[in-house]
TORPA-4810 file (N, C-alpha, C, O; in nm, 3 decimals):
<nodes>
NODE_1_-3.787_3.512_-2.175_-3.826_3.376_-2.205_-3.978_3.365_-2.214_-4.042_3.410_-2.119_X
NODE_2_-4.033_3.318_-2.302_-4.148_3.291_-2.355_-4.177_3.122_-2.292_-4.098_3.029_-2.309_X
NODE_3_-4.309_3.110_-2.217_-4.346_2.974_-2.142_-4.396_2.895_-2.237_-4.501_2.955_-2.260_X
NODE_4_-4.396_2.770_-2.335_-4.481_2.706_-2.402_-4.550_2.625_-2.276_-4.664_2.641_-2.232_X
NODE_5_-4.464_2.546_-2.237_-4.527_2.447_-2.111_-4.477_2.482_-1.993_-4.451_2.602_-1.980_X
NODE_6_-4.443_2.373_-1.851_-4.386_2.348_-1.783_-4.241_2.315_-1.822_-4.155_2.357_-1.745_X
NODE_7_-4.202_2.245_-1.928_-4.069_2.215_-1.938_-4.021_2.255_-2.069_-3.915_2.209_-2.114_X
NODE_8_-4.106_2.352_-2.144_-4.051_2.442_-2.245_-4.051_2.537_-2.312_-4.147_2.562_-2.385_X
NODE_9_-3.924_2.629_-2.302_-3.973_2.791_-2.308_-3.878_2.831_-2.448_-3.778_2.767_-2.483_X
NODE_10_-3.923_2.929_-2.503_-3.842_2.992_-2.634_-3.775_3.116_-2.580_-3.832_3.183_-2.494_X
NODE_11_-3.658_3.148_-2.627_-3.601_3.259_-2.651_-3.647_3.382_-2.695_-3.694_3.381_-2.808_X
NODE_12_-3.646_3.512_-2.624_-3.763_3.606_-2.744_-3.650_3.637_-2.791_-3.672_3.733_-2.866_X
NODE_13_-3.517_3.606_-2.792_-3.437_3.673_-2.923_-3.420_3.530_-3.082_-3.348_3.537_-3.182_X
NODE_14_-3.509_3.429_-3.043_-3.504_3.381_-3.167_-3.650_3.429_-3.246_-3.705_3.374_-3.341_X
NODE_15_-3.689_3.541_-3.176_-3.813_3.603_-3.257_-3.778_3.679_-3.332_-3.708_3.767_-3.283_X
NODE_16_-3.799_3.687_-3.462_-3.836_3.806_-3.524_-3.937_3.896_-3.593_-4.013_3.843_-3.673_X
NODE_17_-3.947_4.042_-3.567_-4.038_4.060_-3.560_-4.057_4.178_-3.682_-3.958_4.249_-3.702_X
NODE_18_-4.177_4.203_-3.763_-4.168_4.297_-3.843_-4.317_4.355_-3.890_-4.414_4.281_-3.902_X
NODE_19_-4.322_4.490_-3.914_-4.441_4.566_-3.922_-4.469_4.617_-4.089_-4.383_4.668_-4.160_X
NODE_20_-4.591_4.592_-4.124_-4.631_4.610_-4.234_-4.767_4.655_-4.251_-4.851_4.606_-4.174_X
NODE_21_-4.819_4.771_-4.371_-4.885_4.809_-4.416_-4.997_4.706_-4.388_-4.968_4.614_-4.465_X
NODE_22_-5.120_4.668_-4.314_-5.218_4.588_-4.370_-5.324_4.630_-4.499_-5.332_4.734_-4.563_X
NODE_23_-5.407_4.490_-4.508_-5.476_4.501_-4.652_-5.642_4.506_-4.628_-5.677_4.447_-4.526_X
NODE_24_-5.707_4.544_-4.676_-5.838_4.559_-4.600_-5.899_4.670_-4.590_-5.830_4.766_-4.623_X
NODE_25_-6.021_4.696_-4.550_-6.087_4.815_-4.487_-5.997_4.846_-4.408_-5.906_4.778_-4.359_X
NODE_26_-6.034_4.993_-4.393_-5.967_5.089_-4.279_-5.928_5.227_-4.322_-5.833_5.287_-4.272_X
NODE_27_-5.980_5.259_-4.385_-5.993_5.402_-4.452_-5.818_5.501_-4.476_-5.720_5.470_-4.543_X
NODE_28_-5.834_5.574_-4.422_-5.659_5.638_-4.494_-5.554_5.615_-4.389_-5.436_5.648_-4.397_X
NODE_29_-5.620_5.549_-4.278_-5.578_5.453_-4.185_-5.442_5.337_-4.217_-5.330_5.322_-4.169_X
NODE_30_-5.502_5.286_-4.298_-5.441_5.143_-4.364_-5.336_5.210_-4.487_-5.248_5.145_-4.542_X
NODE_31_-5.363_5.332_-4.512_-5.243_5.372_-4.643_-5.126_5.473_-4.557_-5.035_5.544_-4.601_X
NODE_32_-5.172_5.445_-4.413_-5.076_5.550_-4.336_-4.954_5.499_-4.257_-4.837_5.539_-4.259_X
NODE_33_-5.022_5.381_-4.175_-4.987_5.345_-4.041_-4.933_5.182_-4.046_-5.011_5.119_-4.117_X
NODE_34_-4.851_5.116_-4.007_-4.776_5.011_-4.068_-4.852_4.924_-3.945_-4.764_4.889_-3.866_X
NODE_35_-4.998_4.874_-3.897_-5.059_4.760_-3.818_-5.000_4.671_-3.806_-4.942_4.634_-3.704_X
NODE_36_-5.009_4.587_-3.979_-5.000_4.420_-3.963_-4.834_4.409_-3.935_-4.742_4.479_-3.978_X
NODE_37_-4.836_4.282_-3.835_-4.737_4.217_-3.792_-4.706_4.097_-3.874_-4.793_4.026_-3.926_X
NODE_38_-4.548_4.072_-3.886_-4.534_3.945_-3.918_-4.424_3.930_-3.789_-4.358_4.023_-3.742_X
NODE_39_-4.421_3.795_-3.744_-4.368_3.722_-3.698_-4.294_3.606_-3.750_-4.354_3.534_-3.830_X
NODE_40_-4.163_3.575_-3.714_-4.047_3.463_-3.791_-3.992_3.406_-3.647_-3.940_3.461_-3.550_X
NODE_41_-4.030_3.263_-3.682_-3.946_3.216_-3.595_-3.869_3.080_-3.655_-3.924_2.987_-3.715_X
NODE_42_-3.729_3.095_-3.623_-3.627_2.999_-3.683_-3.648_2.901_-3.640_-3.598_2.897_-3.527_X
NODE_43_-3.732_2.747_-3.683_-3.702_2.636_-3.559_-3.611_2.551_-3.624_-3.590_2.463_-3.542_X
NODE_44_-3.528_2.523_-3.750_-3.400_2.486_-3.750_-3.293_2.535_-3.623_-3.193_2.478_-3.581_X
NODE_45_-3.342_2.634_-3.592_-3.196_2.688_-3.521_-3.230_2.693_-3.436_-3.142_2.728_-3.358_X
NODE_46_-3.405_2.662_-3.348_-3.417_2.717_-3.186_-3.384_2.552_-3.114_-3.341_2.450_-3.167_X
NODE_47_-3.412_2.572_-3.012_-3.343_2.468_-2.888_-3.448_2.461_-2.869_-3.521_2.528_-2.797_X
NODE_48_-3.486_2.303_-2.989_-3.648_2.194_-2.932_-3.618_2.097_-2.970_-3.558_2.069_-3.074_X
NODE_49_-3.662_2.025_-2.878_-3.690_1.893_-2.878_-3.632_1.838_-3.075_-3.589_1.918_-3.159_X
NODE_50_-3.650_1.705_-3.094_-3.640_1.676_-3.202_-3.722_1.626_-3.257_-3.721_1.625_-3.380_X
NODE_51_-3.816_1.571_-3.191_-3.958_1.480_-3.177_-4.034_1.612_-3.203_-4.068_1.624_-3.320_X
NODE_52_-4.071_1.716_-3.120_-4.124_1.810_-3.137_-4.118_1.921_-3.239_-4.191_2.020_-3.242_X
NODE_53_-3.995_1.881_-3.343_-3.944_1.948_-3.441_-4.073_1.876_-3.546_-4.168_1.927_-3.606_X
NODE_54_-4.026_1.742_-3.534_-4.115_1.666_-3.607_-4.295_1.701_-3.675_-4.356_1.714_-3.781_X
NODE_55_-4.318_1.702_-3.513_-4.481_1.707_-3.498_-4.528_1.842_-3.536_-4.646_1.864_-3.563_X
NODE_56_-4.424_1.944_-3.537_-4.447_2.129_-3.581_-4.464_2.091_-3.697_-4.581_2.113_-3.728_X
NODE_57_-4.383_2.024_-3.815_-4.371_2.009_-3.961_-4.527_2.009_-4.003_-4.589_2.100_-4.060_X
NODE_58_-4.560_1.924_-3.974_-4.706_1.916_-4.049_-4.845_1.988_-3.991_-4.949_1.995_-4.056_X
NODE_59_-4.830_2.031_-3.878_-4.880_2.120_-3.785_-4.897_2.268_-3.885_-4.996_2.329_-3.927_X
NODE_60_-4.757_2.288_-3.899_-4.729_2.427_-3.928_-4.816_2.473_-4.090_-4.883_2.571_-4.122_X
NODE_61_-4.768_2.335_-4.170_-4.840_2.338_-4.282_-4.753_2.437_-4.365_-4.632_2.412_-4.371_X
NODE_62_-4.802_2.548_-4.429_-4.756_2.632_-4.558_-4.654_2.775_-4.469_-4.577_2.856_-4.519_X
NODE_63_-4.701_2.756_-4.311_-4.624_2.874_-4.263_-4.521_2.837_-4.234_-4.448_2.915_-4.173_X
NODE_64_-4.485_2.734_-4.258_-4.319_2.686_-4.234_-4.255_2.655_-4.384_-4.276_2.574_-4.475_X
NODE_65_-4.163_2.769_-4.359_-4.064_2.799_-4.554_-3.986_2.664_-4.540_-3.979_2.584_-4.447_X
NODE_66_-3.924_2.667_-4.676_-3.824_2.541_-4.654_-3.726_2.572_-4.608_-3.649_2.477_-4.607_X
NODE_67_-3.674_2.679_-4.557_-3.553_2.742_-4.485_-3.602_2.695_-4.326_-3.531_2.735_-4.233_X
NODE_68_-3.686_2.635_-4.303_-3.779_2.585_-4.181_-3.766_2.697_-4.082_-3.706_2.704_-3.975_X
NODE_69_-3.862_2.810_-4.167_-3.861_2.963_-4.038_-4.000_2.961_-4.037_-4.050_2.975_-4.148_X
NODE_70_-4.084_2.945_-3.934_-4.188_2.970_-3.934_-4.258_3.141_-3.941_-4.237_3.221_-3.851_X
NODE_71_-4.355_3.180_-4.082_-4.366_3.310_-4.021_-4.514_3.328_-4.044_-4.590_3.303_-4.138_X
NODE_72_-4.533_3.392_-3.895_-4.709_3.374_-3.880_-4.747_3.574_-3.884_-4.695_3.656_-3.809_X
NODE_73_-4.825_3.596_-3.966_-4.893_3.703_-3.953_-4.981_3.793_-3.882_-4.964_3.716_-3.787_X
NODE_74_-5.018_3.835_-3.859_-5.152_3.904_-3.788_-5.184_4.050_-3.857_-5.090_4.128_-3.872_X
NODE_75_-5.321_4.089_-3.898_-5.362_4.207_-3.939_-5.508_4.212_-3.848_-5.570_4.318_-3.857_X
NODE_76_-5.554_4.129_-3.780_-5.656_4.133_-3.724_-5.743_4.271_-3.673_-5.864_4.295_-3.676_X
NODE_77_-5.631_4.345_-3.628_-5.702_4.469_-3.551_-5.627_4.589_-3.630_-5.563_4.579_-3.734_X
NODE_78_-5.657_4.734_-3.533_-5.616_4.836_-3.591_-5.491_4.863_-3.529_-5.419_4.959_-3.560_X
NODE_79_-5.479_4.824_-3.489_-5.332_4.841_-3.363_-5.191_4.737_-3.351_-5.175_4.620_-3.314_X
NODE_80_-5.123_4.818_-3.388_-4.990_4.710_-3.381_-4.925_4.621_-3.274_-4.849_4.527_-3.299_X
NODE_81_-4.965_4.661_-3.153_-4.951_4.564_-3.029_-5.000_4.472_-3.063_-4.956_4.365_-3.106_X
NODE_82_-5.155_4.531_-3.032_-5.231_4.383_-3.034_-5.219_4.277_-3.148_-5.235_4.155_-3.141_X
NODE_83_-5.187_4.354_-3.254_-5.147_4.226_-3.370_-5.055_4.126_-3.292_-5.064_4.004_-3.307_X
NODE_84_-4.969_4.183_-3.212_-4.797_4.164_-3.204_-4.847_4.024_-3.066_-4.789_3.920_-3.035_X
NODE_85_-4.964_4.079_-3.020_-5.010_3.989_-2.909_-5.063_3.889_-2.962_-5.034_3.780_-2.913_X
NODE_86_-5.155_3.893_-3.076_-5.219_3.755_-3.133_-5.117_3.671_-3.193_-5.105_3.549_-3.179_X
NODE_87_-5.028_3.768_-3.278_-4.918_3.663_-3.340_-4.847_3.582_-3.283_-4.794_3.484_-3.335_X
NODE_88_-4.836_3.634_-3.109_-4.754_3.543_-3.059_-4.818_3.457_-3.003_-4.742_3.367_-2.967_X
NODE_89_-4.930_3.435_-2.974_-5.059_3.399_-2.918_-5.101_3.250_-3.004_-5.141_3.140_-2.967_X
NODE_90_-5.072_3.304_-3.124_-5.048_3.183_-3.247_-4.953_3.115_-3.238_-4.968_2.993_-3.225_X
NODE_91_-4.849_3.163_-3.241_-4.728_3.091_-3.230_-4.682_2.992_-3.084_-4.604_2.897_-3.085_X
NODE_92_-4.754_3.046_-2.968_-4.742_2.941_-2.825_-4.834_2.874_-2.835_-4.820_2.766_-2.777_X
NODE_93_-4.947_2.889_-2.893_-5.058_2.763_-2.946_-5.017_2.659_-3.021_-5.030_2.541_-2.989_X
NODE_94_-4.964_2.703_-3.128_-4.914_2.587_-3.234_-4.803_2.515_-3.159_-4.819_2.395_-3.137_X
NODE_95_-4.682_2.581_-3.113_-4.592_2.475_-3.033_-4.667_2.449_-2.899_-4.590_2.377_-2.835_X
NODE_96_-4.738_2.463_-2.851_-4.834_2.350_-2.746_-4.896_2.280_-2.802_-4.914_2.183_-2.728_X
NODE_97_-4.969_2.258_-2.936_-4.996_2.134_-3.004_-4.904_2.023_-3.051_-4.902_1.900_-3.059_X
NODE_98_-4.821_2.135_-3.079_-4.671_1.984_-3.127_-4.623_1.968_-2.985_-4.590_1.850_-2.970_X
NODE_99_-4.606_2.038_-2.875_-4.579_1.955_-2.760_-4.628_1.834_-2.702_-4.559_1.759_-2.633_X
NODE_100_-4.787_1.810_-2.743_-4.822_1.713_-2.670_-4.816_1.593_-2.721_-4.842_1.573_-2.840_X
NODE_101_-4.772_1.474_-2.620_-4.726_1.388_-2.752_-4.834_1.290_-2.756_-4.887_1.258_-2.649_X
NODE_102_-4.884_1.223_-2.898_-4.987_1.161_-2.886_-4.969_1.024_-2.807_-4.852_0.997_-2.781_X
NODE_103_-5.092_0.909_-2.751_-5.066_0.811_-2.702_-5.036_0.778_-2.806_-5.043_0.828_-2.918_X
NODE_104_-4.974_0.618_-2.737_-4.905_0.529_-2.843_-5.009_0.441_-2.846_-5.070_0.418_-2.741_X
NODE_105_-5.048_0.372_-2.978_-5.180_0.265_-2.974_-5.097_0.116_-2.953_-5.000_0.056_-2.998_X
NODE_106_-5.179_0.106_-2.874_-5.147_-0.048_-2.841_-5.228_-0.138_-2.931_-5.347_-0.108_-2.917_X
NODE_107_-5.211_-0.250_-3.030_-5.250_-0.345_-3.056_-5.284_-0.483_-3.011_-5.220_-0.569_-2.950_X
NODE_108_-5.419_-0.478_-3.065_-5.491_-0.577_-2.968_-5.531_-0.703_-3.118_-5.521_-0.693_-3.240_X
NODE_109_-5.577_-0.812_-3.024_-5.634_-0.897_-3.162_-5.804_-0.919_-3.093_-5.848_-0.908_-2.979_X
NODE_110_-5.854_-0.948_-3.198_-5.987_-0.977_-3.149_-6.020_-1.087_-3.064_-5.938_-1.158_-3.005_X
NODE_111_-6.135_-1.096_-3.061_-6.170_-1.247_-2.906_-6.220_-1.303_-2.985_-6.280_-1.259_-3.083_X
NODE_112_-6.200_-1.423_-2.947_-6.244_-1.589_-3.010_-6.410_-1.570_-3.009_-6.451_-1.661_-3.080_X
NODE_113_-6.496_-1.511_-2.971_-6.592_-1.433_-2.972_-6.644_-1.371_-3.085_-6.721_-1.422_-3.166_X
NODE_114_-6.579_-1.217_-3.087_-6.588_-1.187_-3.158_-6.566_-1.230_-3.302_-6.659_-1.182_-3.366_X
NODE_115_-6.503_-1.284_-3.364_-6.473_-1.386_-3.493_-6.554_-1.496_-3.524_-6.575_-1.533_-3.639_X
NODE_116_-6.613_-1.564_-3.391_-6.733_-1.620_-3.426_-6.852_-1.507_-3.478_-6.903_-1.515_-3.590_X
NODE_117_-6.880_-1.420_-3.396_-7.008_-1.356_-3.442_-6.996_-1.309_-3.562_-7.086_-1.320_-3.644_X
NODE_118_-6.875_-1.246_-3.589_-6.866_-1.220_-3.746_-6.888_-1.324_-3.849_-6.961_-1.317_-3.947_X
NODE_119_-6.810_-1.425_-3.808_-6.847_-1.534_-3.912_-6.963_-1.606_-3.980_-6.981_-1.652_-4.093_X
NODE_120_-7.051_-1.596_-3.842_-7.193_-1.687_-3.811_-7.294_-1.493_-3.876_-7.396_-1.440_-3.832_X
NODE_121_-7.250_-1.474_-3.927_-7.342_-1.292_-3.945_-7.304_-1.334_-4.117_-7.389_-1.353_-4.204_X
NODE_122_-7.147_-1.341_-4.135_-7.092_-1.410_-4.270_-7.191_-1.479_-4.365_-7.231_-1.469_-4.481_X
NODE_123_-7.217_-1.576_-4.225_-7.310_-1.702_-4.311_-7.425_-1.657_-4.314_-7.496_-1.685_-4.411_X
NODE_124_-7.458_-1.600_-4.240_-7.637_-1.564_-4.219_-7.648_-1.499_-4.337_-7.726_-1.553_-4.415_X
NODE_125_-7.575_-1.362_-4.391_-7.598_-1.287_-4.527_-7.562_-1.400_-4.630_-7.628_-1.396_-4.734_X
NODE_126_-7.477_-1.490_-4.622_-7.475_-1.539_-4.771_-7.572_-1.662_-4.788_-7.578_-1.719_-4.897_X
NODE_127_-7.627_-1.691_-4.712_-7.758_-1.774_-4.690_-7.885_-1.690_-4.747_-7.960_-1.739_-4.832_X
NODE_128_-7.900_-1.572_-4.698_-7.984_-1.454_-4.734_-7.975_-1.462_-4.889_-8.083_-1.466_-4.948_X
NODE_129_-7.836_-1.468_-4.978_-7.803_-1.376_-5.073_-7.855_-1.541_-5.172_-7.929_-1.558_-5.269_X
NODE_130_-7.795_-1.610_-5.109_-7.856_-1.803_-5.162_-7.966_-1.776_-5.220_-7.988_-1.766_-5.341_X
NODE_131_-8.060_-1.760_-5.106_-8.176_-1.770_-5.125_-8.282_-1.686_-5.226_-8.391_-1.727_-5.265_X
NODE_132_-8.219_-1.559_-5.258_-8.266_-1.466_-5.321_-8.202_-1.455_-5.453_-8.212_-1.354_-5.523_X
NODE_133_-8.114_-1.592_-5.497_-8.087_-1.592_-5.621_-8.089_-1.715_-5.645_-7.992_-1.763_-5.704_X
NODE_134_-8.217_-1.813_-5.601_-8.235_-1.941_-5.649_-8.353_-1.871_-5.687_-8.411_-1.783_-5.624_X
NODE_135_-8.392_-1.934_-5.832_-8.530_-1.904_-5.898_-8.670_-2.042_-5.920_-8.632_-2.153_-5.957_X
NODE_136_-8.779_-2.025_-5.901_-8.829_-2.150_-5.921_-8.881_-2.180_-6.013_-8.939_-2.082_-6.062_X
NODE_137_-8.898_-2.295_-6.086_-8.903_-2.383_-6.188_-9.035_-2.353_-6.274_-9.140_-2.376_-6.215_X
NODE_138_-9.042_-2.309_-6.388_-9.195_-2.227_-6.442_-9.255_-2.366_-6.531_-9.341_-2.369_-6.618_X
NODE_139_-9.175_-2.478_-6.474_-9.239_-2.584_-6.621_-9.378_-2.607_-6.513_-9.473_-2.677_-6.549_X
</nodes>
């Protein structure tokens, strides 16, 4: 079990995991040795929240297919662990952002105050604007 929070953890068997050739520098290195990681994770099918399904959608952006599998990459280093560590590293970041849920805004109205000062500011500029487009008399 993988920890996102206190009250929510993933399955590592809804991970999947897969190794690939990276692209880049790295001399006969990179035409040998299979580094980059991809990572897939199903969240149609994992056990979250529904609200939190929600807030991943637009979070996730282009790494979520329309088959709604999220799959996050890593080629960062020379080493296939550590890819395997950032990718997942990505992936408990992003669902701790859709975990948190935003406040709710409360609506307020302005003060009898405030609506005066705006108003009396109202008049002051169009008094200003009066004045600077009355012209005087050349006879």
């Amino acid at each position: 079990m993988i920890r996102i929070t206190d009250s929510l953890t993933i399955n590592e068997d809804d991970l999947s995991w897969s190794a690939m050739r990276a692209s880049g520098p790295g001399g006969q290195n990179v035409n040998k040795v299979s580094t980059a990681v991809e990572l897939r994770f199903d969240v149609g099918k994992a056990f979250l929240p529904e609200d939190l399904k929600a807030r991943l959608r637009p979070l996730a952006g282009r790494l979520l297919t329309q088959d709604e599998v999220l799959v996050i990459t890593s080629q960062e280093t020379r080493s296939q662990e550590r890819n395997r560590e950032i990718a997942l590293q990505k992936l408990v970041e992003l669902l701790r952002k859709a975990a948190h849920r935003p406040k709710r805004r409360i609506a307020t109205k302005p003060t009898r105050a405030s609506k005066t000062r705006r108003l009396d500011s109202k008049t002051k500029h169009a008094k200003t604007k009066r004045l600077r487009s009355s012209r005087p008399d050349t006879d």
